[in-house]
C-alpha positions in Angstrom: 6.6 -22.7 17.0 7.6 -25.9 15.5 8.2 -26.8 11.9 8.6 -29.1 10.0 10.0 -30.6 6.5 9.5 -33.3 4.3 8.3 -34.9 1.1 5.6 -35.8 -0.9 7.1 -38.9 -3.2 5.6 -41.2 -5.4 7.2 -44.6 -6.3 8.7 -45.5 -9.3 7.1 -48.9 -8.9 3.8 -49.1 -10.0 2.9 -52.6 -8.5 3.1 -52.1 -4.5 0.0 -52.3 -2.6 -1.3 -52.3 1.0 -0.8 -56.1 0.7 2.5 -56.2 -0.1 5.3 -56.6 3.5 5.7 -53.8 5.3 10.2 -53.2 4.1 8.6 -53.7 0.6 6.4 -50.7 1.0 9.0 -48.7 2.6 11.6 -47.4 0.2 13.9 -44.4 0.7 12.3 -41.2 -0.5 15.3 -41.3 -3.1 13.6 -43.9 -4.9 10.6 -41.9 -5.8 10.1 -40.2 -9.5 8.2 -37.4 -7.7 9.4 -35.3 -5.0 8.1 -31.9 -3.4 9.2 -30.2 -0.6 6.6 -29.8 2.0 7.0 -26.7 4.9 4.7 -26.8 7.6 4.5 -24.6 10.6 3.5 -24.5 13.7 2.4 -27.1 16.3 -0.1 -29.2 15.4 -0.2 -32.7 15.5 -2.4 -33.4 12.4 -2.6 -31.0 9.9 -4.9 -30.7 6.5 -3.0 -30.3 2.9 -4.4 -29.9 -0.5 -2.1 -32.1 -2.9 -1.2 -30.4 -6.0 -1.9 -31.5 -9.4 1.5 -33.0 -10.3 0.5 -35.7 -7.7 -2.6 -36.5 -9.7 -0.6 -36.3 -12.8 2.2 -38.4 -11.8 0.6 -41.3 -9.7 0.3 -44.8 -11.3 -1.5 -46.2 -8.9 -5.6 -46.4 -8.2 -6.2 -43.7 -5.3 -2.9 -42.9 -5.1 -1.8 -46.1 -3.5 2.2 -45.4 -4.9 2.1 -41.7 -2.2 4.6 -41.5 0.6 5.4 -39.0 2.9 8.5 -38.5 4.6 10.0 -36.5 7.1 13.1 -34.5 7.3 14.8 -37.9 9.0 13.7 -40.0 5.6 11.0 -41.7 8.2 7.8 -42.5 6.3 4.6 -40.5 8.3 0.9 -42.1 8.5 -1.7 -40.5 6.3 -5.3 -40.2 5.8 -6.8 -39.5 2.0 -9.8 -37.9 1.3 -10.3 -38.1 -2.5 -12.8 -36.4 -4.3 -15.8 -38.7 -4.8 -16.8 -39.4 -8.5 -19.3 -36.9 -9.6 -22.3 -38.2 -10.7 -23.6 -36.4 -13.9 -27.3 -34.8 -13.8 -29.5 -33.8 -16.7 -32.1 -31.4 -17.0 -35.3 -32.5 -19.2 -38.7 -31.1 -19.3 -42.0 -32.8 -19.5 -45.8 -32.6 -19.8 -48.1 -33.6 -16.7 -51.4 -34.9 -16.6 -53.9 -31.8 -15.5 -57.2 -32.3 -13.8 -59.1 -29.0 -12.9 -61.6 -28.7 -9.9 -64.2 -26.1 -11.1 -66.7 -24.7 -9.0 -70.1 -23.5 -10.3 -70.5 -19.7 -10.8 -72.9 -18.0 -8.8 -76.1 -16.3 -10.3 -75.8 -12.7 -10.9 -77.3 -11.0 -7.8 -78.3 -8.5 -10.8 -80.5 -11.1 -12.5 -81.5 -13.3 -9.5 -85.5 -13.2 -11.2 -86.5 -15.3 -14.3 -86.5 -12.4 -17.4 -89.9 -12.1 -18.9 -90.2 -10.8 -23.0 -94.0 -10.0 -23.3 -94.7 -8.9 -27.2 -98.3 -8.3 -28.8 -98.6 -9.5 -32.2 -100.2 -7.9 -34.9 -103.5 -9.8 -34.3 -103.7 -8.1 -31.0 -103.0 -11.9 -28.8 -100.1 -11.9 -26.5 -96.9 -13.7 -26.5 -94.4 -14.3 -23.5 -90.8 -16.1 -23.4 -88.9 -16.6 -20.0 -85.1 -16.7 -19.6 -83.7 -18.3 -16.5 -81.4 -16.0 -13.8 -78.0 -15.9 -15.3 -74.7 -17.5 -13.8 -71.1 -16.4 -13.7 -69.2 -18.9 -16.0 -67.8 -21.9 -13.6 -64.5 -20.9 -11.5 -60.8 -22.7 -11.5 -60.4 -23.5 -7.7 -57.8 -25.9 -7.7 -55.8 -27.9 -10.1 -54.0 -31.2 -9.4 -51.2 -32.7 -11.4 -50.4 -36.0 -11.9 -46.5 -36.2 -12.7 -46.6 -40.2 -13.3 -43.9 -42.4 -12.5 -40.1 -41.4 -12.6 -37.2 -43.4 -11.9 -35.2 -43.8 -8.8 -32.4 -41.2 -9.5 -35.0 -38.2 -10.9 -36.2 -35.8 -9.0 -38.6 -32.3 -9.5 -36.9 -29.5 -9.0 -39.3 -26.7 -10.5 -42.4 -26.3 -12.3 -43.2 -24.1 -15.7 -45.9 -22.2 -16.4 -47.4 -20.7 -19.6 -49.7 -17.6 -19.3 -53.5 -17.5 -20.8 -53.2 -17.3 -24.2 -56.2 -14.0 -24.1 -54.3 -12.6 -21.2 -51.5 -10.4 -22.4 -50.7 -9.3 -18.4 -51.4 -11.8 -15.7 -50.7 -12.1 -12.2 -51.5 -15.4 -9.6 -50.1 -16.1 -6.2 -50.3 -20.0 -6.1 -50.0 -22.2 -3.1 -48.5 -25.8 -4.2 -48.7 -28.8 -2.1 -47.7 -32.7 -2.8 -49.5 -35.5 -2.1 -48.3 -39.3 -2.9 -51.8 -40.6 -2.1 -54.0 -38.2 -2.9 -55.3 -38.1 1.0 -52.7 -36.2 3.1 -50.8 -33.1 1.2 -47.6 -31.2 2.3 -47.5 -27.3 1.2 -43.9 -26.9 -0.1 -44.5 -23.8 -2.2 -46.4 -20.6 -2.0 -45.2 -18.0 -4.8 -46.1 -15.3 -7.5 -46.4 -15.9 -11.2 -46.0 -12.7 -13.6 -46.4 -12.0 -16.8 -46.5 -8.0 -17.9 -46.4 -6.6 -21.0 -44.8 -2.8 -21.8 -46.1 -0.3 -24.3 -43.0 -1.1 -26.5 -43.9 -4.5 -26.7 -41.2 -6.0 -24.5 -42.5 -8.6 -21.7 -41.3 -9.5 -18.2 -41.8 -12.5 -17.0 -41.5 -14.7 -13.7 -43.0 -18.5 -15.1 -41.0 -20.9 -12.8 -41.3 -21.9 -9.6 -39.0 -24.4 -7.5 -39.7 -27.6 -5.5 -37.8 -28.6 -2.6 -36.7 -32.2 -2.8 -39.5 -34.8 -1.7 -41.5 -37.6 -2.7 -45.1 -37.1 -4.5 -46.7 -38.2 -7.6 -49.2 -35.5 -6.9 -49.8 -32.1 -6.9 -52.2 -29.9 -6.6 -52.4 -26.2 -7.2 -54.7 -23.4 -5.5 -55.0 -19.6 -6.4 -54.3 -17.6 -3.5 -55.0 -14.6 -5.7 
């Protein structure tokens, strides 16, 4: 197994660059403010270090452009950075969407499918009659769609919030969620349960969220499943 020593130095000169000659760039590593040791075993030609913070701490230079590494001889070694990219910083904001329910028409009550008929007799004997027409079941939420308006290029959905029925203490729905940028063609990209029990004691369990995978869609619309 082969080893090997050397250093991590930075320069006490804060000005040098990749620009600058080649014997400028190369000073001894006794010319460096930092120095660590650096032990590596084994045989590799290229191997993969994490530098530790001091480095950070003590360069002077953008990217590190004052770090060297040496060898045990005092011969300067190539090197390839990878620095941590800048992280971008997200937000989290809710808002309100534009709702527009699809309701279908109840269907009559098989029970009162004929027209009702009130005969009375009056007092003066005659007759009187009033009809009602067959009953229907109140109109049914099939379908809702959402219109989530514009949003800029660097926001995203990532979930959707529900609130339960304000008369329904306990409520359950499986919903099926698909997007739509046009309104024609629409992608499924959820199917999942909504909860909302209530306990004797009053407490309450809840499940009112459900996440998006990332896409594009102004649209959506929402089905009951059950």
């Amino acid at each position: 197994m082969r080893g090997f020593a050397g250093l991590v130095a930075l320069l006490l000169w804060p000005a040098l660059t990749c620009a600058q000659p080649q014997a400028e760039r190369n000073h001894p590593a006794d010319h460096f403010a930092l120095q660590l040791p650096l032990q590596v075993s084994g045989a590799n030609g290229v191997v993969q270090l994490t530098l530790p913070l001091a480095v950070y701490q003590a360069s002077r230079q953008p990217g590190l452009a004052d770090l060297r590494i040496y060898n045990d001889a005092g011969q300067a070694l190539p090197y390839h950075l990878d620095l941590p990219g800048a992280r971008s910083e997200q937000s989290a904001s809710e808002r309100s969407a534009t709702l527009f329910p699809s309701l279908q028409a109840g269907a009559e009550d098989p029970r009162q499918a004929a027209p009702v008929v009130d005969l009375q007799v009056r007092a003066d004997g005659s007759l009187h009659w009033r009809s009602d027409a067959p009953r229907s079941a109140p109109d049914r939420l099939v379908e809702l769609i959402v219109d989530l308006g514009s949003s800029g290029a660097d926001e995203r959905l990532d979930s959707l919030r529900f609130e339960a029925p304000a008369d329904a203490p306990t409520y359950r729905a499986l919903l099926q969620i698909e997007r739509s940028d046009d309104l024609r063609w629409w992608e499924t990209v959820a199917v999942e349960q909504l909860d909302w029990l209530d306990a004797a004691d009053g407490s309450r369990l809840q499940n009112d969220r459900i996440d998006l995978p990332s896409g594009q869609g102004r649209y959506l619309r929402l089905r009951w499943r059950d």
